[in-house]
C-alpha positions in Angstrom: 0.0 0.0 0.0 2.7 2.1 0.5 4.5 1.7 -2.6 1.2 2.7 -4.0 1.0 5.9 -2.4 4.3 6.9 -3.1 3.7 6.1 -6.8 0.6 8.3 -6.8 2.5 11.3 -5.1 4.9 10.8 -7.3 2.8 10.4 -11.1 1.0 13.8 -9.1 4.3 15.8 -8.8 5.5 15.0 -12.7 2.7 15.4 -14.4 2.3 19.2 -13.8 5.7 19.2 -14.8 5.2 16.8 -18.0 2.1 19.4 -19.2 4.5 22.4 -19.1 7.0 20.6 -21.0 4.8 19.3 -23.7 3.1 22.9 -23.9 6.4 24.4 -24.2 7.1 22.0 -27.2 4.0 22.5 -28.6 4.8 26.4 -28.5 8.0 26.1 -30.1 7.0 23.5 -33.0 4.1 26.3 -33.5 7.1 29.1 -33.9 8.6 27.0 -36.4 5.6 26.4 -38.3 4.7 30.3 -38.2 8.4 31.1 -39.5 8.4 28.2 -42.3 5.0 30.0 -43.2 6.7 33.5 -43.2 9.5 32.3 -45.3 7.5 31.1 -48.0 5.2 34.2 -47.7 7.9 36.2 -48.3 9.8 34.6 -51.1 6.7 34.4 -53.0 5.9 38.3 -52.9 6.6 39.6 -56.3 8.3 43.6 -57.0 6.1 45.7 -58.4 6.7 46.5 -62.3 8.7 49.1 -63.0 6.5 52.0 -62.8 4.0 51.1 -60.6 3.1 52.7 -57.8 4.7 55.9 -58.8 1.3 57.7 -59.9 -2.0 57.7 -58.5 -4.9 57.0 -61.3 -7.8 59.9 -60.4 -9.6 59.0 -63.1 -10.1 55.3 -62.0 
């Protein structure tokens, strides 16, 4: 019975500790997800034409 106390206070002291460490890896995979998708976002943004942008069009 003992042994089975002690395992309960133990499985109840780690697994506080076990849910910050997985949300902390679940943070972190989400920043690398959000940069991968920031990457791509910005090597696909084209330059303008030459030209464009330099006027505004009033009569549009």
């Amino acid at each position: 019975m003992d042994s089975d106390l002690s395992m309960q206070l133990v499985a109840a002291r780690s697994a506080p500790t076990q849910a910050a460490m997985q949300n902390a890896m679940l943070k972190k995979s989400n920043e690398m997800d959000q940069m991968v998708v920031d990457m791509i976002a910005q090597s696909t943004q084209a330059p303008p034409p030459p030209g464009q942008g330099t006027r505004v069009d009033k009569l549009a």
